[in-house]
Structure formats: structure tokens, C-alpha cells
ZAKEMAR-192727 format. One line per 4 residues: for each residue x, y, z of C-alpha. Coordinates in steps of 0.02 Angstrom, whole numbers, always signed. Example, Ala and Ser with C-alpha at 12.3 -4.5 7.8 and 13.67 -1.06 7.14 Angstrom:
+615/-225/+390 | +684/-53/+357
! end
This chain:
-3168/-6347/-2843 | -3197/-6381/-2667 | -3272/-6534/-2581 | -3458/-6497/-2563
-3476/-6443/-2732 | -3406/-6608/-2793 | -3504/-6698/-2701 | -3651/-6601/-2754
-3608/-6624/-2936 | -3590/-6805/-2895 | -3748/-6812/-2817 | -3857/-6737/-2976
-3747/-6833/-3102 | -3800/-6993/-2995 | -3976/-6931/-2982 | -3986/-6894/-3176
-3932/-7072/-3233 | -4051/-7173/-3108 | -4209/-7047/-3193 | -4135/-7093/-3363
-4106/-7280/-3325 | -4292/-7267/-3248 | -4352/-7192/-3405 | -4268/-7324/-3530
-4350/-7477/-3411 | -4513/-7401/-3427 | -4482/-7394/-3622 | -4409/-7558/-3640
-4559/-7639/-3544 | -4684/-7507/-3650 | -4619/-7585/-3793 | -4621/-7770/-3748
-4805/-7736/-3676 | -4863/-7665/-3854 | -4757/-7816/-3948 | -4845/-7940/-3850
-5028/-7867/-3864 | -5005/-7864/-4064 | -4976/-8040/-4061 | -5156/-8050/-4025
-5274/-8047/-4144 | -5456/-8030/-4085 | -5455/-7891/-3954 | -5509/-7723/-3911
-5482/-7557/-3790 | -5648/-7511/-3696 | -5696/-7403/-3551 | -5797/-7463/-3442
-5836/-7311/-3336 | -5761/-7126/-3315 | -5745/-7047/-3140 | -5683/-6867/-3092
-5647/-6844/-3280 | -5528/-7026/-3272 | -5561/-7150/-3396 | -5542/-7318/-3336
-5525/-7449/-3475 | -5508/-7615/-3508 | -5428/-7712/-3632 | -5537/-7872/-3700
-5442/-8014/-3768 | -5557/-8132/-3889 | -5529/-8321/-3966 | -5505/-8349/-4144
-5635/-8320/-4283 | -5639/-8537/-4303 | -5697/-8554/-4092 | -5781/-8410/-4024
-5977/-8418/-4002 | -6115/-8280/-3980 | -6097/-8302/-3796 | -5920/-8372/-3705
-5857/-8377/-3539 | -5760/-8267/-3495 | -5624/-8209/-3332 | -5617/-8058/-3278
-5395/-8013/-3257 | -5372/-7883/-3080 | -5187/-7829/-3101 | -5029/-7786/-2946
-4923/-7678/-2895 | -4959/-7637/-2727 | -5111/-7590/-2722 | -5036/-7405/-2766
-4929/-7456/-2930 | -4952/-7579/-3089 | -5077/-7590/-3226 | -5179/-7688/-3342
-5023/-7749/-3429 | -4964/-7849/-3271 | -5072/-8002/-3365 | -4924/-8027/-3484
-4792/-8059/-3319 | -4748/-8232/-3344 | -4850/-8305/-3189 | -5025/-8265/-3282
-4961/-8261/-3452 | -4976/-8448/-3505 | -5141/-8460/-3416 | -5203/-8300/-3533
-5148/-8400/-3700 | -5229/-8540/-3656 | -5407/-8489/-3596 | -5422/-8357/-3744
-5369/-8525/-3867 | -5475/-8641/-3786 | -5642/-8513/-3800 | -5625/-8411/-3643
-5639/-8204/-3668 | -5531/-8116/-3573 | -5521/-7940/-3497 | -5380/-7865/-3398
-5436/-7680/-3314 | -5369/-7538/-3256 | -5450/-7485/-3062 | -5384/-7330/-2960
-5268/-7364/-2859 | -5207/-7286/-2711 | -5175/-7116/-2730 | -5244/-6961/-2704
-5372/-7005/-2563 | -5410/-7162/-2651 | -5428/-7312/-2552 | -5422/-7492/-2602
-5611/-7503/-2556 | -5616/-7394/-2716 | -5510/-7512/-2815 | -5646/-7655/-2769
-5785/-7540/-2845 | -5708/-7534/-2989 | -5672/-7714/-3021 | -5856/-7748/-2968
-5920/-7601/-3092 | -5807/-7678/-3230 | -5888/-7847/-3218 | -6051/-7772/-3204
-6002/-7679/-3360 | -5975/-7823/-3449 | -6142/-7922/-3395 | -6242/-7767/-3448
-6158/-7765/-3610 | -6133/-7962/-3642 | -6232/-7987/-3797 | -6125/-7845/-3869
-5962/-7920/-3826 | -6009/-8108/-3840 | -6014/-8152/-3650 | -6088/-8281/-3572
-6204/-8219/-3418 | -6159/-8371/-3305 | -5993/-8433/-3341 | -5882/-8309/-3290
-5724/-8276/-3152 | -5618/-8182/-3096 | -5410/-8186/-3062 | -5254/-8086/-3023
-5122/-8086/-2915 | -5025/-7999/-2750 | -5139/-7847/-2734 | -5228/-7907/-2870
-5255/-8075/-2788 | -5320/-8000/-2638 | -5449/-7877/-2742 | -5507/-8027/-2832
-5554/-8118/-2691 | -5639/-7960/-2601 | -5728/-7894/-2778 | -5808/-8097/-2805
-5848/-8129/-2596 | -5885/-7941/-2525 | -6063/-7911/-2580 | -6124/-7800/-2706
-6227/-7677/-2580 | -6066/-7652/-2490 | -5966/-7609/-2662 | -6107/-7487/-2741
-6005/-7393/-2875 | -6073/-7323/-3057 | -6275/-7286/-3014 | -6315/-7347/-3193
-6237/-7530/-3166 | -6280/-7542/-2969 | -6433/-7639/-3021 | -6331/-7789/-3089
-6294/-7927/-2975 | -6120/-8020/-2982 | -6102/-8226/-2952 | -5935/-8272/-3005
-5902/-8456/-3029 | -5726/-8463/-2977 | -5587/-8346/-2899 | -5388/-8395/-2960
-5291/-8283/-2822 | -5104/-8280/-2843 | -5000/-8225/-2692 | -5125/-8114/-2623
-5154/-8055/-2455 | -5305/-8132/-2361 | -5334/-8036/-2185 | -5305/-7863/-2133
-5356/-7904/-1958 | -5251/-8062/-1923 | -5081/-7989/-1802 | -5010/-8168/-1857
-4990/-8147/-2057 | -4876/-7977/-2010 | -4712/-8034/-1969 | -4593/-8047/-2113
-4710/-7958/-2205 | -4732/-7793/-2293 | -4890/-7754/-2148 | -4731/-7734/-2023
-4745/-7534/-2110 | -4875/-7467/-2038 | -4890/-7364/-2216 | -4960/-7545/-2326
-5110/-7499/-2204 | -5133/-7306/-2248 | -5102/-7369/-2421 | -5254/-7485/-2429
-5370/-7417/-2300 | -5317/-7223/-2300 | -5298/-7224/-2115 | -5208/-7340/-1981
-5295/-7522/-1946 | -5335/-7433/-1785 | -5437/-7296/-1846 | -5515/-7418/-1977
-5560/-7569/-1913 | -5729/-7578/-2005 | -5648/-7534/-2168 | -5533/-7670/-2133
-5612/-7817/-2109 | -5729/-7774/-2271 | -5576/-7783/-2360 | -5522/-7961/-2274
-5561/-8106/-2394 | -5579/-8227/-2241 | -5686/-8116/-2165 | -5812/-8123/-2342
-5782/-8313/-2364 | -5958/-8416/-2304 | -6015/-8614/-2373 | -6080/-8540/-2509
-5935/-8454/-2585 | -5873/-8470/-2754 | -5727/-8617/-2774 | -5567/-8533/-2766
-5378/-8599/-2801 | -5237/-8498/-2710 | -5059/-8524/-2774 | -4906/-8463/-2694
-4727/-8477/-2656 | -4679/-8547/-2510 | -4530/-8431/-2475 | -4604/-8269/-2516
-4570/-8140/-2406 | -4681/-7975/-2471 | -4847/-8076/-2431 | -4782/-8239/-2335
-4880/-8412/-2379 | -4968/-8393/-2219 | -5092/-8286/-2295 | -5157/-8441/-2397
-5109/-8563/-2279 | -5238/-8465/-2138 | -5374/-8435/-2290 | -5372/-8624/-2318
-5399/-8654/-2095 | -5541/-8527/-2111 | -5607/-8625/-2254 | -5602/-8768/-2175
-5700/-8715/-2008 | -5825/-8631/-2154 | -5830/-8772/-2261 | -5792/-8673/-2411
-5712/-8712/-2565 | -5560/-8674/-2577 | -5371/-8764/-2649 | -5199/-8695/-2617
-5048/-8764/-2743 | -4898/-8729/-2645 | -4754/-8671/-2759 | -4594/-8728/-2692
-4413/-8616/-2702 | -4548/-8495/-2769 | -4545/-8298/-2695 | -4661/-8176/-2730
-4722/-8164/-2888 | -4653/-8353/-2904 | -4491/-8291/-2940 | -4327/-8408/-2888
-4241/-8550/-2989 | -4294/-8728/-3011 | -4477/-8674/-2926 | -4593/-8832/-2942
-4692/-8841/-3003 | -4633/-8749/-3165 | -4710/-8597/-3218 | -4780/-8681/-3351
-4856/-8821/-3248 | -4925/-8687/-3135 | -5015/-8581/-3266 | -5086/-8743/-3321
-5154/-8817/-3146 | -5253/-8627/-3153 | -5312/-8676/-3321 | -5388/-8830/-3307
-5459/-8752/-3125 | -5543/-8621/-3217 | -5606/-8711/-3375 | -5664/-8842/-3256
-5762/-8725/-3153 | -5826/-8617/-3308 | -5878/-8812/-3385 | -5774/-8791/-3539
-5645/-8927/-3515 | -5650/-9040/-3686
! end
């Protein structure tokens, strides 16, 4: 057999065991995703709105039978992954996880949503719709599913972290999505960002960064910075933030290197100058995602600082 047609053969034998390893991952993780959604008991699948023949859905996570009330507060879970990847199952990673268990035992609903990401022509201007049309979903129906219409937030984290700030600070005329819920107005009472991006008009937070590709930008905007400036700065949390924003607690790693603590450390100088609410717990030997060893605090420390910020803020702290 000569040369190139080893190599070839190589080649597709190498190619055929990353698509299989691939494959088993996404299994594995289907798998874990499903074991830990059985372990809880109150909850349901629900879409929220259907566009171009897409379902988007949601999945609603309820306290026990012996706490929950005709109305509870309730957060409102925007998932990562780039603004192009991930899905509503990103709630279970371990940085939100602990914070999940504990609202949904202490009385809090929770929903975690699928959005469209950025594919297709889809922008993530788009993604902020949706987020905005799933909470306005859930106002319009809150006797239905027990909601409070008042107490309620909104969290997530990377891309998710930066969509939660923009869908709870961009207004709702700019954000019109689903014509039957564009009526509804949104007023969250607090905004738990995790590692999220915060300006996509600042040149500073884009060394080190993954804004050094010039394709993060085509990914959220559909078009260079350049050619969408407008576009840009609607989607720029310090841009939205005023006095009379909703409190909001950043966390992130000090060492992380996809979306570099500058991003908070810049939302919390803007807040300043603003005078708006806003907190930033600093994880230390934490990367993205809060990932590193000996990170302090501790993961579980972490999800419960964003606990007691949330329940303190929704005025269910005991």
C-alpha cells in the first residue's frame, strides 16, 4: 500500500473515533442530564412560544407539595455556550447547580429556557427576545403556574450572564418579540450574572479575550462591530445600566481567560459613575466557568452567596 493511501486511511480511522468519542460524550452527559432532572419531583416541560415552526420550551422546576403557595417567586435560568451552543440543561453545571436546589427548597420556582441561538441568521438580539417573551410568558400565565407577579429574577452565566443582564436592563420596546405577549411589561427584582460579558463597545475588555476573533462579533451581532455599532451597544449591559436598575451580583474568576474579570470589574466603574446597584464576588484561582483547584470561595460557598442575594432581593429569606 503506498504512503498517501495510509495516510488517508489513517486520517478517516482518526476522524471516525473523534465522531464516535463525540457521540458517547453527548450520551454520557444526555444521560446524567435526564438522571439529574428525575431527581426532581415537582416539574414540568412547557413551550412558551413557537417561531418558524421551532418550539422553544422551558422546563419549570417547582418546591415540594409541604412549601409551595398559590403564588411564589420565582427566577427565570438563561443558559451558555457561546451564544451559538448549550441549552437549558447548562442549569445542572455545578456553578448554578447548588443555587437551583436551594431556591426550589426554600419556595422559589424555577425555569431554565431554551432561546435561539446563533445560527442561521439568528442574532443574539434574537436570543434576548426570547428570554424577554419567556418571562412575559410566565407573567401572563402566573396564576396557572403559581407565580408571583412581583417577585421574580433572572440568572445565567457566560453568554447566559450577558443575556440576563441585557433581557432585565434593555427595555421592552426595544425587545418586541411574540405580538400576543408584547403588551406585558417586565421589572425584574434582581439579575445573578456569572462570567458574562458586559460591553461590546469597550476596545479595553478585548485583549486576552475571545473578542480578539473578529468571528465572537458576527456570532452575536451577525455582522462586524463596525457595520453594527447600533446593534452593539443595545446588546452592552453597561450601556442599559441607569440609577434605577435592578440590584445585580456579578461573580467571576479572576483568572479566566474566555471573558477576562475586566468585564465585571468595568460594569462595577460604570456603576459606580451611575450609582447603580450592583456587587461583584471575585472568585479566586477560578477560570471560566469557575473551573481550577482550591478556587475560594468554594463552589459551594459561591452558589450560596447567589442564594441568599436572590432570596434577599425576592424577600424570602427566613
Amino acid at each position: 500500500m503506498d504512503k498517501k493511501k495510509l495516510n488517508k486511511k489513517y486520517t478517516l480511522f482518526i476522524l471516525f473515533m473523534t465522531l464516535l468519542c463525540c457521540q458517547s460524550n453527548v450520551l454520557g452527559q444526555s444521560k446524567k442530564n435526564q438522571a439529574i432532572l428525575d431527581s426532581f419531583k415537582n416539574k414540568e416541560r412547557v413551550v412558551y412560544k413557537t417561531i418558524n415552526g421551532v418550539e422553544l420550551d422551558m422546563i419549570i422546576f417547582y418546591p415540594d407539595d409541604s412549601i409551595i403557595k398559590s403564588e411564589n417567586p420565582w427566577m427565570l435560568h438563561v443558559h451558555g455556550g457561546g451564544w451559538a451552543g448549550g441549552d437549558k440543561y447548562k442549569v445542572f453545571r455545578k456553578s448554578f447547580f447548588g443555587t437551583l436546589k436551594s431556591l426550589v427548597n426554600k419556595g422559589v420556582v424555577c425555569a431554565t429556557i431554551e432561546y435561539r441561538r446563533t445560527r442561521g441568521g439568528s442574532t443574539a438580539y434574537e436570543a434576548v427576545i426570547d428570554a424577554k417573551d419567556a418571562a412575559r410568558f410566565l407573567l401572563k400565565n402566573a396564576e396557572k403556574f403559581k407565580l408571583d407577579k412581583v417577585k421574580y429574577g433572572i440568572w445565567g452565566g457566560s453568554a447566559g450572564g450577558h443575556l440576563s443582564l441585557v433581557t432585565a436592563l434593555g427595555k421592552d420596546l426595544d425587545f418586541l418579540g411574540d405580538k400576543e405577549l408584547s403588551n406585558i411589561s417586565l421589572k425584574f427584582k434582581c439579575i445573578a450574572s456569572y462570567f458574562p460579558a458586559t460591553s461590546l463597545i469597550n476596545p479595553d475588555l478585548v485583549p486576552g479575550s475571545l473578542f480578539e476573533k473578529q468571528q465572537s462579533y458576527t456570532r452575536i451581532l451577525g455582522d462586524s462591530l463596525r457595520n453594527k455599532p447600533k446593534l452593539a451597544r443595545l446588546l452592552s449591559p453597561t450601556e442599559l445600566l441607569n440609577k434605577n436598575s435592578p440590584p445585580i451580583l456579578l461573580l467571576h474568576g479572576e483568572d479566566d481567560k474566555v471573558l477576562p474579570i475586566i468585564n465585571s470589574t468595568y460594569m462595577i466603574e460604570v456603576a459606580k459613575q451611575k450609582n447603580a446597584d450592583v456587587e461583584l464576588l471575585i472568585i479566586k484561582n477560578a477560570g471560566h466557568s469557575f473551573n481550577g483547584a482550591n478556587i475560594s470561595p468554594s463552589m459551594e460557598e459561591l452558589n450560596e452567596y447567589a442564594t441568599n442575594f436572590i432570596l434577599s432581593h425576592l424577600n424570602e429569606i427566613k
